[in-house]
N, C-alpha and C positions, 0 to 999 in steps of 0.2 A: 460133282458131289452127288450123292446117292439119295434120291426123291424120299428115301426115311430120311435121310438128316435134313433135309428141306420142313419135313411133315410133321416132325418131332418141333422144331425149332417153332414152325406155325400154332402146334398147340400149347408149347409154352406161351407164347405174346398170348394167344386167345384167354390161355387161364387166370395168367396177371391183368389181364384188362379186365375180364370178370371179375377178380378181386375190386380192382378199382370201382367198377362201376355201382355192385351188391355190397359192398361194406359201409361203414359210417365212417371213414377215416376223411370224408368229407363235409364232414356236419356240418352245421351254422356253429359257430362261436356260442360258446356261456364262458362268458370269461367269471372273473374268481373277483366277487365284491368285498370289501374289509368290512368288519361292521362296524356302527357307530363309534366313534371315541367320545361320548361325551364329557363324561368323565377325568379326560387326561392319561387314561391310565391304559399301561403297555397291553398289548395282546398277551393273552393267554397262550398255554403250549399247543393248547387242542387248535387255538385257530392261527398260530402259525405252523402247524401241521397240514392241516386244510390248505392254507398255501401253497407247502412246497407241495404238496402231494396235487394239486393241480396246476401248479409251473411242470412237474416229471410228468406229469399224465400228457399236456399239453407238447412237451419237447420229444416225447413218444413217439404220439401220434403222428406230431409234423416229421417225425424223422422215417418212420415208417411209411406212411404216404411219398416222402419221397425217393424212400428206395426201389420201391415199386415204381415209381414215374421212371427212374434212372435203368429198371431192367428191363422196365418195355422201351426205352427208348435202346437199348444195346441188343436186345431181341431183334427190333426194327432192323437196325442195322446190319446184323446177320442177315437176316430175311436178305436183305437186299443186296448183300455181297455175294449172297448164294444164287439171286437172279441176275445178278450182274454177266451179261454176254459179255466173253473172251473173244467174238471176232467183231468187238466196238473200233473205228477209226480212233487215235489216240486221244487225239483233241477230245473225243466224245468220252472216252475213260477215262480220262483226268476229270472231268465235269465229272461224270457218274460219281467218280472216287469221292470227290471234294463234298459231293450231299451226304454220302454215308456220311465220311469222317464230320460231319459236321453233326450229326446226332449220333454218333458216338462220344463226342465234344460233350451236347448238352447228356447224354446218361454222366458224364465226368463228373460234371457242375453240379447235377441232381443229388448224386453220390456223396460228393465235396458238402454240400451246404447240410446234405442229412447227417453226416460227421462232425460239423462244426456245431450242429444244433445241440447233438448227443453231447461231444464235450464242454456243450456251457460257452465254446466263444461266438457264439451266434447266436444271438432271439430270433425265438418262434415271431417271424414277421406279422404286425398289427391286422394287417388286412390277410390274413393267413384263415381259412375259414375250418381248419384243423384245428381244432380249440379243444379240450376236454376240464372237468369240472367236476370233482367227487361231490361236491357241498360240503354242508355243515353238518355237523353231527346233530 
């Protein structure tokens, strides 16, 4: 394969990993407090708004974070099929094979779980420190 498509492939992972490392899609947590009920009495529209609008903010971000995890990890694995030596003993290519496909595997899974988040059948995991939080009005 031809050292641009090696070179190209290099500066995609570099520029997703730069995303990863300069954005805040890694923030600490502000999760979304309810406010007092003293009262007894339902929430309001404005602050069941504030809610979902920080459940979607929150299912966002995690979802975004992790499709970026899932393309440097399929990046990775280009990289490495493209330095994969064709005059490896077999035994030794099947091992080489088995590490790519294995982070090709985990880009799948990253992929998988940033999809389930987006359609609601997976929470944004507790200890997930992709958290986001509009407040209150």
């Amino acid at each position: 394969m031809p050292t641009r498509n090696f070179s190209t492939i290099d500066a995609a992972s570099r520029a997703i990993n730069f995303v990863l490392t300069e954005t805040e899609l890694g923030a600490t947590p502000a999760h979304y407090f309810e406010p007092t009920n003293l009262g007894g009495l339902p929430p309001t529209a404005s602050e069941l708004r504030v809610k979902e609008d920080t459940e979607l903010g929150n299912r966002t971000r995690f979802a975004t974070h992790m499709c970026l995890m899932s393309a440097s990890q399929a990046l990775k694995a280009c990289l490495d099929l493209l330095s994969c030596e064709v005059d490896l003993p077999p035994h030794e290519r099947t091992r080489k094979l088995a590490e790519i496909a294995s982070k090709a595997r985990a880009a799948e899974e990253m992929a998988a779980q940033a999809a389930g988040v987006l359609r609601g059948e997976v929470t944004v995991p507790e200890n997930a420190s992709i958290v986001v939080s509009r407040g209150t009005q």
